[in-house]
C-alpha positions as CSV (number, residue, x, y, z in Angstrom):
1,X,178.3,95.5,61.6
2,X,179.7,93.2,59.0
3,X,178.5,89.7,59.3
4,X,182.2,88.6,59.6
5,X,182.4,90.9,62.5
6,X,179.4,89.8,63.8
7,X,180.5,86.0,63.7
8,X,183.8,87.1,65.2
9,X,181.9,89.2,68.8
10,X,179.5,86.0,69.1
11,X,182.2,83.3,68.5
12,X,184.4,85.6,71.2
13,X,181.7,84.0,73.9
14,X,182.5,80.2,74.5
15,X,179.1,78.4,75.3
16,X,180.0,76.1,78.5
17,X,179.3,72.3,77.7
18,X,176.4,71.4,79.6
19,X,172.7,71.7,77.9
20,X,169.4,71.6,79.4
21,X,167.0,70.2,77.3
22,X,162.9,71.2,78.1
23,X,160.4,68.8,77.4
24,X,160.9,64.7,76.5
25,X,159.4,62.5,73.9
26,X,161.1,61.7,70.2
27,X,162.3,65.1,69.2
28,X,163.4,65.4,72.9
29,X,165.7,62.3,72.5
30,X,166.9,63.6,69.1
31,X,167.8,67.1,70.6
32,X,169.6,65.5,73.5
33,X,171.6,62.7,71.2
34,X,172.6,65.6,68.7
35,X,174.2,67.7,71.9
36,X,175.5,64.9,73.5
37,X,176.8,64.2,69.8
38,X,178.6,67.4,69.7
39,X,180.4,66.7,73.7
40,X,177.5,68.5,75.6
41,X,176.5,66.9,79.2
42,X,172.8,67.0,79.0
43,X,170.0,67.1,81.7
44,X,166.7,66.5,80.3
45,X,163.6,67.9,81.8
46,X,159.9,66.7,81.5
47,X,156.8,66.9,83.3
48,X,156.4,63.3,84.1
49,X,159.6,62.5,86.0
50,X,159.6,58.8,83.8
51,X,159.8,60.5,80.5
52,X,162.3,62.2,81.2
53,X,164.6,59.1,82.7
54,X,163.2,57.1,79.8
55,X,164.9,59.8,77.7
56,X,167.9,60.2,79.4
57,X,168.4,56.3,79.3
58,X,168.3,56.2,75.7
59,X,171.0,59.0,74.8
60,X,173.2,56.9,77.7
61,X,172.7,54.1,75.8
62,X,173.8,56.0,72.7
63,X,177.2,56.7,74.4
64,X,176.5,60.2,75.8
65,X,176.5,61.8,79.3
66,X,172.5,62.6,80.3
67,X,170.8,62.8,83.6
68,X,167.0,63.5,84.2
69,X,165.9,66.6,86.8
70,X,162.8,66.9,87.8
71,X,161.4,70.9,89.1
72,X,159.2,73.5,88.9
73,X,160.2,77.3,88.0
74,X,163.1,78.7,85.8
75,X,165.7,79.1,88.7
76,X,164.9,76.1,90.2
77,X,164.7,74.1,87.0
78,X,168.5,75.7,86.0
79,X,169.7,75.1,89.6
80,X,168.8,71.8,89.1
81,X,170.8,71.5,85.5
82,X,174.0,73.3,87.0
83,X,174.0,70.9,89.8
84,X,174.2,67.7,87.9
85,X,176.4,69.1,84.7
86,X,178.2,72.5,85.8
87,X,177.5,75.3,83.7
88,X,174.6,75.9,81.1
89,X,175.5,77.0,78.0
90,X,172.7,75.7,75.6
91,X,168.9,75.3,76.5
92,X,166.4,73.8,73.7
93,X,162.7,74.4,74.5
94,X,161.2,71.4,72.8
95,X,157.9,72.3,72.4
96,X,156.6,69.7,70.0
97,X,154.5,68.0,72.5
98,X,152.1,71.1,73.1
99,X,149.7,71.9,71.2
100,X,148.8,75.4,72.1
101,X,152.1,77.1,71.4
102,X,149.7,80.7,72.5
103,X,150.0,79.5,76.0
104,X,154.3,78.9,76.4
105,X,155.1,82.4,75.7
106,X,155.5,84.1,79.5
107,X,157.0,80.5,80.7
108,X,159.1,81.2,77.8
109,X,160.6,84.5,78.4
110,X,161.2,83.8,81.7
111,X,163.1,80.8,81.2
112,X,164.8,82.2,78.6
113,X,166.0,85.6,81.2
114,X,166.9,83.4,83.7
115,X,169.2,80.7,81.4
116,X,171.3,84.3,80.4
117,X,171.2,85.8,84.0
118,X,173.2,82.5,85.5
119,X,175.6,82.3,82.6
120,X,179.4,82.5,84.2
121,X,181.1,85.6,83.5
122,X,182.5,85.2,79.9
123,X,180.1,82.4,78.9
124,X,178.1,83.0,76.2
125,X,174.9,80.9,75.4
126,X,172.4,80.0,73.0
127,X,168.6,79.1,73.1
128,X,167.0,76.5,70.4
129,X,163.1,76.4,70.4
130,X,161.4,73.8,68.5
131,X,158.1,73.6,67.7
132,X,155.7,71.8,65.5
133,X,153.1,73.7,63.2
134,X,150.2,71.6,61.1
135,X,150.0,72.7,57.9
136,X,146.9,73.2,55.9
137,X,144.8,73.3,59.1
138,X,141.2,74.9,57.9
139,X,139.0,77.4,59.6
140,X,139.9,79.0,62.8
141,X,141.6,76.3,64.4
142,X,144.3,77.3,61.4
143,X,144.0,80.9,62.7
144,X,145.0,80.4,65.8
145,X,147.7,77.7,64.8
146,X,148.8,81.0,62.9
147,X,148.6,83.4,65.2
148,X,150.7,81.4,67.6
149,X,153.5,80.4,65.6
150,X,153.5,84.3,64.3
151,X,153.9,85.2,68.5
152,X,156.2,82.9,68.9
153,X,158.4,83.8,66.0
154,X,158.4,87.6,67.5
155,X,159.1,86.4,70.7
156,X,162.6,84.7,69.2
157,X,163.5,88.1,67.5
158,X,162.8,90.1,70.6
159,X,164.3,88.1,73.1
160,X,167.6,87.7,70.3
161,X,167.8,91.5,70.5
162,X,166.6,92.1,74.3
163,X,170.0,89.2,75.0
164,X,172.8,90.4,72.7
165,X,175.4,89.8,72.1
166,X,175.9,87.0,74.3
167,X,172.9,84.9,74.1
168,X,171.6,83.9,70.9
169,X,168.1,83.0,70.4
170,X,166.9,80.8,67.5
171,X,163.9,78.3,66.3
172,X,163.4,75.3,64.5
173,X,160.2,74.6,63.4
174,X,158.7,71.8,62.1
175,X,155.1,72.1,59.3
176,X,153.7,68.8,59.0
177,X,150.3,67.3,57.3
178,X,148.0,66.2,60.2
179,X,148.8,62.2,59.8
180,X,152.5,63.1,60.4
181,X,153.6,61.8,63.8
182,X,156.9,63.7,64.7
183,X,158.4,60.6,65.8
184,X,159.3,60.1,62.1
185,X,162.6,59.7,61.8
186,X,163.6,61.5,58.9
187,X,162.1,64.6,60.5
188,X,163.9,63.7,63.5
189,X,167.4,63.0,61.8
190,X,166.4,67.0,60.1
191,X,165.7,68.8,63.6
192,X,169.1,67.2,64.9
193,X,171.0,68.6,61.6
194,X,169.3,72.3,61.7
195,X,170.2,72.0,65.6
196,X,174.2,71.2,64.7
197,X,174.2,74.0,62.0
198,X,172.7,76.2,64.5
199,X,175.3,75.3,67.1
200,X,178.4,76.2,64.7
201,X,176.5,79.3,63.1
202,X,177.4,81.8,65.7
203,X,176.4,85.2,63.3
204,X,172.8,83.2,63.4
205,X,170.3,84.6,65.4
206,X,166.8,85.7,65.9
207,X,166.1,83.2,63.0
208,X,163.5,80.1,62.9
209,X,164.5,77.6,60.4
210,X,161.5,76.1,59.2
211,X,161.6,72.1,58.2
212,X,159.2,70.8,56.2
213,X,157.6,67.2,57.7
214,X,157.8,64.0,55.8
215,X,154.4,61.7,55.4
């Protein structure tokens, strides 16, 4: 299919305008300001129930519409999301807080099956997953930093294909130099632009768009 084509069928799917972002800290705050930027309601998610109303405080405070949930499961956790904002159109799986990427993926999928199952009938949707990578890591702690972020980059492709044409499925990753804290805000200005590009790119999918970190 053409790509025009292709931008036409996906763009054909409006993305209801509530977003569920997984996962707090800086790059959480910066996902949720960027949708919140763009006119997205947006219920942010963490494991400790603080974070995530510390996080939600600040993108109020920045003028947007955000409420923290608090739950345990996919369904419940999207339940949860529809109840406070209607809808989910986007979820971002901000990963940067863990460290062992190896262990997401099954949480991942399912999350990611459930978010397309409970779209509304003529919805389409779209799932961001950003991640951090260290760069020059030696020895086999670099291996496995390598073998993961190679995983989880299949993992986007498949689960773009396995939720066509409605769903798109994307990444943004983030290679840093260990002193790098991702709370730097020129890397967090960068994951908030790739996340507006990916937004308005609707022939984009199955695509990590790797940023490269800032010391």
């Amino acid at each position: 299919m053409p790509e025009a084509a292709k931008a036409d069928a996906a763009a054909s799917w409006p993305l209801p305008r509530a977003a569920l972002v997984v996962g707090g800290g800086p790059v959480g705050v910066a996902v949720a300001r960027a949708l919140a930027g763009e006119g997205y309601a947006v219920a942010i998610h963490d494991d400790d129930a603080a974070v995530a109303e510390r996080d939600a405080a600040a993108v109020r405070d920045a003028g947007g519409r955000a409420g923290a949930i608090t739950a345990d499961g996919a369904e419940t956790l999207l339940l949860r999301a529809e109840g406070a904002f209607g809808a989910v159109g986007v979820l971002v799986n901000n990963l940067t807080e863990n460290r062992r990427l190896e262990s997401s993926t099954a949480a991942l999928q399912a999350l990611m099956q459930a978010f397309a199952q409970r779209l509304p009938s003529g919805s389409g949707g779209i799932v961001v997953n950003v991640f951090g990578t260290v760069s020059g890591r030696p020895g086999a702690d670099g291996a496995a930093a390598a073998v993961a972020l190679a995983g989880l980059s299949a993992l986007i492709r498949a689960m773009a294909l396995a939720l066509a044409p409605r769903v798109r499925v994307v990444g943004i990753g983030v290679e840093y130099a260990a002193p790098l804290e991702l709370s730097d805000h020129v890397v967090l200005r960068d994951v908030a632009a790739a996340l507006r590009f990916l937004l308005g790119a609707p022939a984009v999918t199955g695509q990590v768009i790797m940023l490269a970190g800032h010391d």
